[in-house]
VMD Tcl script that draws the C-alpha trace (Angstrom):
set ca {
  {164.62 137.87 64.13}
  {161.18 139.49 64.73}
  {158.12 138.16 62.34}
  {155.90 140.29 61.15}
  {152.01 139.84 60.75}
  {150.69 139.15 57.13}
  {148.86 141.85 55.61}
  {145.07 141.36 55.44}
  {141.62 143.37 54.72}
  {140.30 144.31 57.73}
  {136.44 143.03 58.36}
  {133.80 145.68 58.04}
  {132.95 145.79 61.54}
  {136.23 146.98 62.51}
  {136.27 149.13 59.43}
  {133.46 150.96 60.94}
  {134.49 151.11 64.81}
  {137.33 152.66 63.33}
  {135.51 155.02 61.39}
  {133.92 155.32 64.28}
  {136.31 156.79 66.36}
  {136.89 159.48 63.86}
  {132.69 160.70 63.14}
  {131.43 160.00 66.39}
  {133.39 161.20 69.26}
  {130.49 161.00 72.01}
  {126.77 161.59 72.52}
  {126.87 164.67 70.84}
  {128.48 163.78 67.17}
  {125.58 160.66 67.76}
  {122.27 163.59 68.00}
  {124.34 165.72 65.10}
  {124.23 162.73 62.34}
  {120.57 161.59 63.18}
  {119.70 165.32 63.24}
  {121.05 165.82 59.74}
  {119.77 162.76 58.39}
  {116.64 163.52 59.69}
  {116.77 166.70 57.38}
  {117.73 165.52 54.35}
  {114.91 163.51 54.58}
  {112.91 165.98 54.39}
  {111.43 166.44 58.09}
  {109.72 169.46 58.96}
  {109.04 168.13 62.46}
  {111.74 166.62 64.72}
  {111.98 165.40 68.24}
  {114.68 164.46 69.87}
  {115.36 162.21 73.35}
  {118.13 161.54 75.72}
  {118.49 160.65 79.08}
  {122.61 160.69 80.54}
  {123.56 163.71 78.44}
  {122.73 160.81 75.28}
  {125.46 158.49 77.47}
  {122.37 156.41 78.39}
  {119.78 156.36 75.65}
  {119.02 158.47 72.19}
  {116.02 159.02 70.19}
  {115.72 160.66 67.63}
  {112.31 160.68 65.31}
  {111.25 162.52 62.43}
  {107.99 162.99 59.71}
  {110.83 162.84 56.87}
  {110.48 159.95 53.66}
  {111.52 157.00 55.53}
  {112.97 154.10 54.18}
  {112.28 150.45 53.27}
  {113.98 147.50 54.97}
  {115.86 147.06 52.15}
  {117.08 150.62 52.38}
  {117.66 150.52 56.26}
  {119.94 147.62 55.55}
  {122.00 149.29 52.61}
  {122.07 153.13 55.08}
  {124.04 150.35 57.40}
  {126.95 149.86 55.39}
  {129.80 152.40 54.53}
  {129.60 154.82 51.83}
  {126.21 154.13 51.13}
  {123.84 157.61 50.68}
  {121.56 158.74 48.97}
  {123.17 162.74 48.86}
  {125.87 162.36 46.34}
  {126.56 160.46 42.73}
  {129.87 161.27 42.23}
  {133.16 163.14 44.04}
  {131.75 166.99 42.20}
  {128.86 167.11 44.18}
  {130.96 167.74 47.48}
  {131.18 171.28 45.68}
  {127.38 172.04 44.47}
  {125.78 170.17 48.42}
  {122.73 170.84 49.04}
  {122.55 168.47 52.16}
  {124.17 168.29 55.36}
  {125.40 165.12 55.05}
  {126.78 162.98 52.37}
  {129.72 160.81 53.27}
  {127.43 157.41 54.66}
  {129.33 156.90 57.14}
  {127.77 158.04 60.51}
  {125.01 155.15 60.66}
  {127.18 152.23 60.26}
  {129.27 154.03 62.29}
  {127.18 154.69 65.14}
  {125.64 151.34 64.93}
  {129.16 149.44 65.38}
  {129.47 150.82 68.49}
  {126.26 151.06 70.03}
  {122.66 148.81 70.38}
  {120.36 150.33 67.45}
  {116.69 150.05 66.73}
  {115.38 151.52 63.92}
  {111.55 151.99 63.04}
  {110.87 153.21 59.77}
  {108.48 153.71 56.78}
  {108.85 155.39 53.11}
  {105.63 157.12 51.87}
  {105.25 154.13 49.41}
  {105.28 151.08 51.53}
  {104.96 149.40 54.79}
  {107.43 149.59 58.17}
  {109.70 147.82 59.02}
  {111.87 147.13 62.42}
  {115.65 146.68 62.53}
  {117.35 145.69 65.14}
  {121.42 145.97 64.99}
  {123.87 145.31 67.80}
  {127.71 145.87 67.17}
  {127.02 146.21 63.43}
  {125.31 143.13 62.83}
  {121.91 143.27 61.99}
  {119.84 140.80 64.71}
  {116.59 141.11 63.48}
  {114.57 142.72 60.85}
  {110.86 142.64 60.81}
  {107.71 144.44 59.44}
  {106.40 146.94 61.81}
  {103.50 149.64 61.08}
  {103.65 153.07 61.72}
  {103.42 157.06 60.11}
  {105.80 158.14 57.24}
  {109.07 158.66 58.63}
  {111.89 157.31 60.91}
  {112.70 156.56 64.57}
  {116.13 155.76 65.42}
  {116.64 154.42 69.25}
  {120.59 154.50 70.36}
  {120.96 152.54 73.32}
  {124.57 151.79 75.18}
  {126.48 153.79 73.09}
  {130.22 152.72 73.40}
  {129.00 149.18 75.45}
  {131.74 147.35 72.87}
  {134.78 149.77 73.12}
  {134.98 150.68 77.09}
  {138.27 152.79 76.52}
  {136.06 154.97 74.43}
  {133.70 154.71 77.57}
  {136.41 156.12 79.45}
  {137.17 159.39 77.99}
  {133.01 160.52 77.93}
  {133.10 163.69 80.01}
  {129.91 163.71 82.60}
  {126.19 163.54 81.34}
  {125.76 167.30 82.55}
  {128.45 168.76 79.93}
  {127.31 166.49 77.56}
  {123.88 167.72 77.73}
  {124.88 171.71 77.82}
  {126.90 170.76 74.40}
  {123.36 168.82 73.33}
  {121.62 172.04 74.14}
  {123.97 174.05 71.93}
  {123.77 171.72 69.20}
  {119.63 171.78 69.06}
  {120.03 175.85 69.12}
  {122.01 175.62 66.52}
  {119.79 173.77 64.41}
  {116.32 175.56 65.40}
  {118.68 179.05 64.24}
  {120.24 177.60 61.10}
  {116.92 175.83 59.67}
  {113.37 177.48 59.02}
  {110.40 175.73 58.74}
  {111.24 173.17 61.06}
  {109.42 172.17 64.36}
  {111.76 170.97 67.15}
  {110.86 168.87 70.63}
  {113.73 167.69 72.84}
  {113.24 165.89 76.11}
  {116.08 165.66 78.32}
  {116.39 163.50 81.46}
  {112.19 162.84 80.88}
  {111.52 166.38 80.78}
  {110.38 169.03 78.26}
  {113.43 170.96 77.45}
  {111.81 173.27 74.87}
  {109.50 172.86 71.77}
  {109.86 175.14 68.97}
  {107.02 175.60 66.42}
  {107.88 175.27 62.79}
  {105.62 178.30 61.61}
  {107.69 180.50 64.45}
  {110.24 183.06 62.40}
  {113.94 183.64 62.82}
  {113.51 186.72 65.04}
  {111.54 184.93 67.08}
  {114.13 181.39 67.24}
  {116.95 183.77 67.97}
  {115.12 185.68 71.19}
  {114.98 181.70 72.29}
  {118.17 181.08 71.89}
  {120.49 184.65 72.84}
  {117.71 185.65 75.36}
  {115.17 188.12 75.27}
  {118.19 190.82 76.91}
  {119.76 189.77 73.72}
  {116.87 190.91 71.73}
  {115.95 194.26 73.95}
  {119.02 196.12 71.65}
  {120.21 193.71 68.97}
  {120.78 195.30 65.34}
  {119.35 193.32 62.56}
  {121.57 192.69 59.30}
  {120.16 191.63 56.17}
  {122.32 192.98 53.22}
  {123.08 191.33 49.63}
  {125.13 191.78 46.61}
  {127.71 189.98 44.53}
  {126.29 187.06 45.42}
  {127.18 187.12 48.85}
  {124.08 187.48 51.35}
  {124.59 188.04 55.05}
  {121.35 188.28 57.80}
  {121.20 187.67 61.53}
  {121.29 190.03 64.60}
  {124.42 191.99 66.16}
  {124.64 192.07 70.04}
  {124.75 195.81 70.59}
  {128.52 197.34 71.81}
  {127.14 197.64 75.30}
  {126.12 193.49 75.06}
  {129.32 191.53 75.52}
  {130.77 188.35 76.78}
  {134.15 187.40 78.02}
  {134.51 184.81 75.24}
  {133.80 183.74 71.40}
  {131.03 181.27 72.88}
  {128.41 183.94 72.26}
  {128.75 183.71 68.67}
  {127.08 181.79 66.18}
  {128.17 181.55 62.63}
  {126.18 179.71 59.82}
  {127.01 179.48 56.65}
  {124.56 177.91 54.06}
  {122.19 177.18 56.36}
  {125.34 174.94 58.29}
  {126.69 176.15 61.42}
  {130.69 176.63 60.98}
  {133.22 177.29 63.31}
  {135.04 179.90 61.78}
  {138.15 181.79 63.50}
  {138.19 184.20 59.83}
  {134.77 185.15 60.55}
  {134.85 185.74 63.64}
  {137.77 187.61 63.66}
  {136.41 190.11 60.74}
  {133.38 191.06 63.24}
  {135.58 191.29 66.19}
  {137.42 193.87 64.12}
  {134.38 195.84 63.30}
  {133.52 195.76 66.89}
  {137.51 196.71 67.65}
  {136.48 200.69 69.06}
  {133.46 200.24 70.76}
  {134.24 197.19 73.27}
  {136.66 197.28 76.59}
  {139.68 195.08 76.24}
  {139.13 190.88 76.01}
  {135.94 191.37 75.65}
  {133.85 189.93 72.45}
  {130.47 190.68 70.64}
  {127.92 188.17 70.68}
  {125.78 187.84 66.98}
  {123.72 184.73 64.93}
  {125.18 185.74 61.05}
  {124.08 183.39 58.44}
  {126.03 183.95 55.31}
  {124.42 182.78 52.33}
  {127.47 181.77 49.13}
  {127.30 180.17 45.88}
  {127.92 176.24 46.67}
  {130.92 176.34 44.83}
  {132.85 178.46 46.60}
  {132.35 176.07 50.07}
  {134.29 173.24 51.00}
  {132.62 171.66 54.08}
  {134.45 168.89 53.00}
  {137.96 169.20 55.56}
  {136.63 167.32 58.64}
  {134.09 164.34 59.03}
  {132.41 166.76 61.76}
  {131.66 169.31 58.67}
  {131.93 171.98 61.29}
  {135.55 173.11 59.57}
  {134.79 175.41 55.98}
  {137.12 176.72 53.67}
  {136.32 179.46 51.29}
  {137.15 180.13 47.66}
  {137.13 183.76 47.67}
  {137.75 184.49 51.43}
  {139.06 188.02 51.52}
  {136.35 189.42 49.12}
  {133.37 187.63 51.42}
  {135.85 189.35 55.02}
  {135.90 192.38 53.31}
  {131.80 192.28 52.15}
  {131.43 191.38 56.25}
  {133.54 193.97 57.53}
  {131.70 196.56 55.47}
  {128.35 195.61 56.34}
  {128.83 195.01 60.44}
  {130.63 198.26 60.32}
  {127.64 200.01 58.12}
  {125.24 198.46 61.09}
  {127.02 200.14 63.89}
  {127.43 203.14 62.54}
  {123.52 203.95 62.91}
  {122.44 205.94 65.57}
  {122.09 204.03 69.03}
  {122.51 204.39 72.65}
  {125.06 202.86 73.70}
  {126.25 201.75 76.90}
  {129.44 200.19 76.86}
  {130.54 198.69 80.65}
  {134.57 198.63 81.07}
  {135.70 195.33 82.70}
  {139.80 194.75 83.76}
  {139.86 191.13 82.67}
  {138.42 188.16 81.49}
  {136.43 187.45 84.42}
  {135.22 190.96 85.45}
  {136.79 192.05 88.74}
  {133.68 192.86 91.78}
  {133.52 196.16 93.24}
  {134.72 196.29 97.18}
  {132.22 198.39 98.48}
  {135.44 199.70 100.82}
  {138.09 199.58 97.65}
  {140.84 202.63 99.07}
  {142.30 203.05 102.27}
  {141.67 206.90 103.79}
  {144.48 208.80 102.71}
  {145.38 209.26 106.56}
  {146.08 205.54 106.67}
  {148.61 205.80 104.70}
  {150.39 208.59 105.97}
  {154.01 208.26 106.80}
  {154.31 204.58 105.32}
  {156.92 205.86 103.34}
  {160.26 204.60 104.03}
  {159.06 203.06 107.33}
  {160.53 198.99 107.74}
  {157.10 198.29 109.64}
  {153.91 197.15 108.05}
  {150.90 198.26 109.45}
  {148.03 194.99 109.97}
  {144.51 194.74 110.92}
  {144.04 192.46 114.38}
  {144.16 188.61 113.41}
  {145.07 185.68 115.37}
  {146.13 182.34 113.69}
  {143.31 179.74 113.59}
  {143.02 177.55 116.60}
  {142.14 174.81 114.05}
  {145.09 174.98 112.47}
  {143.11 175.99 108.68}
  {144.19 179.29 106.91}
  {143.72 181.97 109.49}
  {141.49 183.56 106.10}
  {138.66 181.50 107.07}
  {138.40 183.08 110.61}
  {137.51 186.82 109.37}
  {135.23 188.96 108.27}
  {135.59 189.23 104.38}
  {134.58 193.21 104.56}
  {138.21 195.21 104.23}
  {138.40 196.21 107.61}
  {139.86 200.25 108.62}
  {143.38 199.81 109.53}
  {144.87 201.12 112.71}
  {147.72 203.25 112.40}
  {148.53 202.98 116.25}
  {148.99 199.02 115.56}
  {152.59 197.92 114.21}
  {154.91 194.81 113.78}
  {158.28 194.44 114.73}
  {160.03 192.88 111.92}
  {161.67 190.17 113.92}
  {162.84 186.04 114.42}
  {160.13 183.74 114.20}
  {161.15 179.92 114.39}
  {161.74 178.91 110.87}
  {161.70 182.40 108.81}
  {162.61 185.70 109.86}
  {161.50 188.60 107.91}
  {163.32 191.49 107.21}
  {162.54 194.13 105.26}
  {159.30 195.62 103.10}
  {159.88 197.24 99.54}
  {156.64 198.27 98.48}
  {155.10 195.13 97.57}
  {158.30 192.95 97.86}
  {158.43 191.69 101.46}
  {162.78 190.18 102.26}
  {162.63 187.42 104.49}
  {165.28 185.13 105.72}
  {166.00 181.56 106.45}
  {168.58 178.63 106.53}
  {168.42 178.20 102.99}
  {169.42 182.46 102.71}
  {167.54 185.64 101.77}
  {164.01 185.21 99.74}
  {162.20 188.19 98.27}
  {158.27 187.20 98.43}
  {155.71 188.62 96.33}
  {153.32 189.65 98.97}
  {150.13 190.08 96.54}
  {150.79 186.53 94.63}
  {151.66 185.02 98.21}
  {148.16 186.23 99.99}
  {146.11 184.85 96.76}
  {147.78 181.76 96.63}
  {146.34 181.15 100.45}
  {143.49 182.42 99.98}
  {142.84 180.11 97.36}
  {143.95 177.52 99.23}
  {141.86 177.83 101.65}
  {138.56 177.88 99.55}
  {140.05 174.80 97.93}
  {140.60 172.97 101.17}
  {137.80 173.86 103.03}
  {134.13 173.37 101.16}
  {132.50 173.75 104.42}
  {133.29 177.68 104.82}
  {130.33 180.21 104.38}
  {130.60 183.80 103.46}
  {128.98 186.62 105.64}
  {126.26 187.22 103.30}
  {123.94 189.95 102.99}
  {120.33 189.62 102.03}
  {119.17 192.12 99.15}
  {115.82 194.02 100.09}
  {115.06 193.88 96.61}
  {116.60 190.46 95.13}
  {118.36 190.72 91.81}
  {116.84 190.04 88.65}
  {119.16 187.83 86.56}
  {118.23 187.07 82.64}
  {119.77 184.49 81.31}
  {119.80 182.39 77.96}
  {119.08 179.00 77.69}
  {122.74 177.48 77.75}
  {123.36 179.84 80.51}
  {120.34 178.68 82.94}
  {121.89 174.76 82.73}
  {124.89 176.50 84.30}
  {123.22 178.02 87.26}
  {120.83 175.72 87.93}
  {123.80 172.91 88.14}
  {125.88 174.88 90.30}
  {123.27 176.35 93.08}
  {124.92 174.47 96.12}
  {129.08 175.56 94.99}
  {127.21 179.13 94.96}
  {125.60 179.07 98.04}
  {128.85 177.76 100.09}
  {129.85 181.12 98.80}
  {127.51 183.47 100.36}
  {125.19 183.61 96.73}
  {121.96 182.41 97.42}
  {120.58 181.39 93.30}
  {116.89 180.68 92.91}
  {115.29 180.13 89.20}
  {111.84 182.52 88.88}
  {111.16 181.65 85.57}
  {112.84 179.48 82.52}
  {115.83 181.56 82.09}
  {115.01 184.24 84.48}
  {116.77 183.89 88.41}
  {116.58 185.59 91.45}
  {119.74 186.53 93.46}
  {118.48 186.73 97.35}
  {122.50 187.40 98.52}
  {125.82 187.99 98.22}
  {129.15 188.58 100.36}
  {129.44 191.66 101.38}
  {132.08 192.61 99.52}
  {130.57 192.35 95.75}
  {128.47 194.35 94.22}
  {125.42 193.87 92.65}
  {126.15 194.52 88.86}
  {129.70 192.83 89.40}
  {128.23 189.62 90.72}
  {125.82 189.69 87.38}
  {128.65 190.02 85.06}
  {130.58 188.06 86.86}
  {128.23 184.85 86.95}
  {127.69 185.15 83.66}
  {131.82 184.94 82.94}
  {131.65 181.73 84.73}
  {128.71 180.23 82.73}
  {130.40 181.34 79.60}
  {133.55 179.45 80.94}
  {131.42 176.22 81.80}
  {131.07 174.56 78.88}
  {135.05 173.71 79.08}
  {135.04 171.91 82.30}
  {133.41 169.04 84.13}
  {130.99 169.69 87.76}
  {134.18 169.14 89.47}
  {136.62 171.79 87.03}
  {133.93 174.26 87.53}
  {134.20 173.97 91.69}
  {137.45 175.06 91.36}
  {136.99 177.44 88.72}
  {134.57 179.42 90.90}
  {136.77 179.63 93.58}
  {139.78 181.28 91.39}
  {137.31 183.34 89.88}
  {136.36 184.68 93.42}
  {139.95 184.73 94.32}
  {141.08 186.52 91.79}
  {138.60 189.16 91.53}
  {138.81 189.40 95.22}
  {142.11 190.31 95.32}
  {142.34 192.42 92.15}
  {141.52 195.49 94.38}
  {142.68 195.07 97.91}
  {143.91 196.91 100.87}
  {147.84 197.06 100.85}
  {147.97 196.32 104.82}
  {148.14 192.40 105.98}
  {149.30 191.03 109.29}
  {152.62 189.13 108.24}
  {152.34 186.28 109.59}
  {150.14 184.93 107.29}
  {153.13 185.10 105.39}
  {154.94 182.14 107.47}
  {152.57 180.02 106.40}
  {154.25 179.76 103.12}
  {156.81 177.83 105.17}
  {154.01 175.04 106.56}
  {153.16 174.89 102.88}
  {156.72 173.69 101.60}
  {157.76 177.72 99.83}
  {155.77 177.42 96.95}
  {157.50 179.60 94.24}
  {154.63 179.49 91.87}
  {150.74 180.71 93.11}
  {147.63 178.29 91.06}
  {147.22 180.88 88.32}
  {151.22 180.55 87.45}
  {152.30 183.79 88.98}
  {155.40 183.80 90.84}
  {155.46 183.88 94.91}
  {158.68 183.69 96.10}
  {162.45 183.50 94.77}
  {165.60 182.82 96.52}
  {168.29 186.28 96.28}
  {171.27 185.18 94.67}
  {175.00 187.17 95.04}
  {174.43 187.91 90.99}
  {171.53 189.82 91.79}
  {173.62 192.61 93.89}
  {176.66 192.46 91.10}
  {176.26 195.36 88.70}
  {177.60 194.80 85.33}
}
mol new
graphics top color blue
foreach p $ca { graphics top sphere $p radius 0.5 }
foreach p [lrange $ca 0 end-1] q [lrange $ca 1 end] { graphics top cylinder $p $q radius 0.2 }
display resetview
């Protein structure tokens, strides 16, 4: 018969790891709850250090009230604050925090120090490892508090474990701080990252001004301000204009009482006001603060606070669809760029075939091919030509013949038969050629593109989130053919390119990637370039192939699926000839 344990009260230390894994997630949910404490205390000047992404070391200090010892030791146990009396006053907030539960929290699982003085009375110094307080001592300094996080996770290493690397952790650190210099006036800002100055924003500089920092001065050049009220409902902030779009929500930033929300309503409502004058999957980019009575906001649905739900939602979507629409209805140039797909396809600077090339194809069982021999090496015979699309000789043909383990048959249009012991497949010629062209980016890092240098090098403007991107991923570029330099702090020079892109392409096409970055690890984003570049290569592409890059398929095992899902190859069946 199985026992079971006795039921007991757990000890506050594990209370608060628990808690714990729930609040503070990694280095980023650590910066967010010092950040906001460091506001409600009143701090009009902040600074803010980390060195790992905040995996290694966090400091956070601020001119706010401070605190006594005797207050540092009660802000270290659960449900202690200083923001709310009772459960109404999650409805009427005023503060960004109020639960008292991110510093005992963070100091369960991490090595604390915090320095700290109230405007009546003298420092103090607390030390607290695991939870426990280790020492506590008096210690001068200024009005205000300094709290040092060091070895964050050092007591729970399977939390250790799942950290993604320091550099994504310190592009999501990046948009955390912009978030904060957008959403909060008055308010001077410092951050040092890796023992450099990241930024430092002035607390007398003005919204305009905070929001060219953060979106980018190309941002700025054409963005439409909002500021209307009524009903008690206020919205302000700047539109991206039609012709400034992104391939995802990522360049949107939504803030609602001052608190920046993730809002899928919100968005939505814009994207809908936006519906006519963008080309398909692509989004607007906009800062909106919406200001709402307190009572109609509950921030209260996740400990991150980043969730909101609102009382009278369809009147406050309707007051937002109204006024974006109102905005974009004033007169403006616009330019509005047309882009096939997520990750805008790059012009071949040879796209179609001369019409005399393809003169009596039809109906013919041979496939014309450009001159390539199969790598001596034994890599993907891609890697040994010239990436320009090459004129194709009409004078040069295939037999359709035996080879030793595949014999192919037949071409219908872009549906190549081909035969073997196992019986008749039908291959997918333009799924098949990706799919090794892919793999051969993937398997070789050492190729290099023909590149060509630019007489005049391309002037890239970036924003802030966007320049951690580049500047991280210079070398994958340059294996590419892109040589990336940085001119100025968000501004880049483009000396080259493959031949086969052009030059406003490769912009909006790097800037697809960076958008795409802040989902995937160093590693992720390796490979992510290299589908990008595959797929865009082969969105537009000549028709004519030699086919025996198709036998390959056989070294590779007859994949039926290509990397991005699409289908390669399928065996015939008799069912497929029966007609019903």
């Amino acid at each position: 018969m199985s026992s079971r344990n006795p039921i007991q009260l757990l000890d506050t230390i594990t209370i608060n790891q628990i808690a714990a894994g729930e609040v503070i997630e990694n280095s980023i949910s650590v910066v967010k709850e010092l950040v906001e404490n460091a506001l409600d205390a009143g701090a009009d000047e902040i600074e803010v250090e980390t060195l790992g992404g905040g995996q290694g070391l966090i400091v956070v200090k601020d001119n706010g009230c401070g605190m006594s010892s005797e207050d540092v030791a009660l802000a270290l146990k659960r449900h202690a604050t200083s923001k709310i009396g009772e459960f109404s006053d999650v409805f009427s907030l005023s503060s960004f925090g109020f639960r008292g539960e991110a510093l005992p929290a963070i100091a369960s699982i991490s090595k604390m120090e915090i320095l700290s003085c109230p405007r009546a009375g003298e420092g103090s110094r607390t030390i607290i490892h695991g939870g426990e307080i280790v020492t506590s001592e008096a210690k001068p300094r200024q009005v205000g508090t300094t709290i040092s996080i060091d070895s964050l996770f050092y007591n729970v290493p399977v939390r250790r474990g799942f950290q993604k690397s320091p550099q994504t952790d310190r592009m999501a650190m990046r948009k955390l701080l912009e978030n904060r210099i957008l959403s909060v006036e008055n308010v001077g800002w410092s951050w040092v990252s890796e023992r450099q100055q990241e930024f430092h924003i002035f607390k007398h500089q003005g919204f305009a001004e905070r929001v060219a920092f953060v979106m980018g001065e190309g941002f700025m050049q054409e963005a439409l301000r909002v500021d209307k009220g009524g009903n008690l409902v206020r919205v302000v902030g700047f539109l991206g204009s039609p012709g400034f779009h992104r391939p995802t929500r990522l360049g949107q930033r939504v803030f609602i009482n001052d608190r920046p929300v993730d809002s899928t309503f919100i968005s939505k409502k814009i994207s809908e006001a936006y519906s006519m004058l963008l080309p398909p999957q692509r989004y607007p980019v906009f800062v909106l603060k919406l200001y709402l009575p307190p009572e109609w906001c509950d921030f209260n649905v996740h400990p991150q606070k980043t969730e909101v739900r609102i009382l009278r939602e369809e009147f406050v979507g309707e007051f937002l669809s109204e006024t974006i629409g109102e905005v974009l209805a004033r007169p403006q140039e616009v330019s509005v760029f047309e882009t096939a797909s997520t990750l805008p396809a790059l012009r071949f600077f040879d796209e179609q075939l001369p019409e005399s090339a393809l003169e009596g194809l039809q109906g013919s069982n041979v496939l014309p091919v450009v001159k390539l021999t199969p790598s001596s090496s034994g890599s993907l015979p891609f890697l040994d030509r010239e990436p320009d699309p090459l004129p194709v000789d009409r004078q040069t043909q295939i037999s359709w013949g035996a080879s030793q383990e595949v014999r192919f048959l037949t071409s219908l249009g872009k549906i190549v038969l081909a035969e073997d012991s196992e019986g008749v497949h039908a291959i997918f010629t333009e799924s098949a050629r990706k799919h090794l062209f892919y793999l051969s980016l993937v398997e070789n890092h050492q190729h290099n593109y023909k590149s060509q240098s630019f007489l005049v090098p391309l002037c890239l403007e970036v924003t802030p989130q966007e320049r951690i991107f580049l500047s991280s991923h210079i070398e994958e570029f340059k294996l590419l053919g892109i040589e990336i330099s940085q001119m100025g702090p968000c501004v880049f020079s483009i000396e080259s390119a493959p031949t086969f892109i052009g030059e406003e392409e490769l912009k909006l096409w790097i800037l697809s990637l960076a958008a795409e970055s802040a989902k995937v690890d160093k590693r992720a984003m390796t490979l992510l370039i290299k589908e990008a570049l595959t797929q865009t290569i082969f969105c537009k592409t000549l028709r004519a192939f030699d086919i025996s890059w198709l036998s390959l398929l056989w070294q590779l095992g007859k994949p039926e699926k290509a990397f991005d899902g699409s289908q390669i190859r399928r065996l015939v069946l008799d069912e497929d000839f029966i007609k019903e």
